[in-house]
N, C-alpha and C positions, 0 to 999 in steps of 0.2 A: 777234472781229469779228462783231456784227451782221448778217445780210445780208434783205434783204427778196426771198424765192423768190414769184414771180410765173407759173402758164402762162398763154401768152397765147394765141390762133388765129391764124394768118396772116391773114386776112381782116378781122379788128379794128383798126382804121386807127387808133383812139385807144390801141391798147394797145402798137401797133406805134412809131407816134410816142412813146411813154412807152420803149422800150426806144431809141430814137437820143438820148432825154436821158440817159437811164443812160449810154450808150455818151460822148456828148459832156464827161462828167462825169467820166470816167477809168477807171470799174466796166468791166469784161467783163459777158457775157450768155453762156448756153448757149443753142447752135443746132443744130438737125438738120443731119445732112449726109448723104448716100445712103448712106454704113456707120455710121456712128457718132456720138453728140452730140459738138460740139468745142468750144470757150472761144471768145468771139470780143472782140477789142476796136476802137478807133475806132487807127486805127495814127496819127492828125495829133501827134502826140508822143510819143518815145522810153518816155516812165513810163509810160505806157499801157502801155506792151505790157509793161513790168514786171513788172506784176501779174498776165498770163499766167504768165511765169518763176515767179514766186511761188505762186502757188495750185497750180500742175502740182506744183513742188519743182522743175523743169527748169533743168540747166547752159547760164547764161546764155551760153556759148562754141556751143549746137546751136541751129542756125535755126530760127523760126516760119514758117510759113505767111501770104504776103503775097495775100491778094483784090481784086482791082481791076477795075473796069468797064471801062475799055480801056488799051491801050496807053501813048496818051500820059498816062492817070496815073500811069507808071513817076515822069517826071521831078520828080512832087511829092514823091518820095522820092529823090530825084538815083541813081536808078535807070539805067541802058543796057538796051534791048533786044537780045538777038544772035539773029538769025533762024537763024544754024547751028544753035542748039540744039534 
């Protein structure tokens, strides 16, 4: 598998836009995170995030990490929020 390794800046608005087509296209991207680089995909479809499992080697039975801007984008994943937790 081919893969086209690109760094980009945060602040590059057209590189940045170039990496939500990759992401809308199905590819992961590496992201910083305050500890560690992580895989990130576009989660609008289950084989998306496939290709996390796959590239990790990760038992498709252990959770991913879901990132959402608010709350109510739980329900575009037929998601429940429980406030006890």
């Amino acid at each position: 598998m081919a893969l086209n390794t690109q760094i980009v800046q945060a602040n590059d608005i057209l590189a940045i836009e170039g990496c939500i087509e990759v992401l809308k296209s199905g590819w992961p991207i590496v992201m910083p995170t305050e500890t560690v680089y992580g895989l990130a995909c576009s989660a609008e479809a289950p084989h998306y995030c496939e290709k996390i499992y796959e590239l990790k080697g990760r038992d498709q039975k252990k959770p991913i990490t879901l990132m959402i801007a608010e709350l109510s984008d739980l329900a575009k994943f037929k998601l429940k929020y429980n406030p006890k937790l």
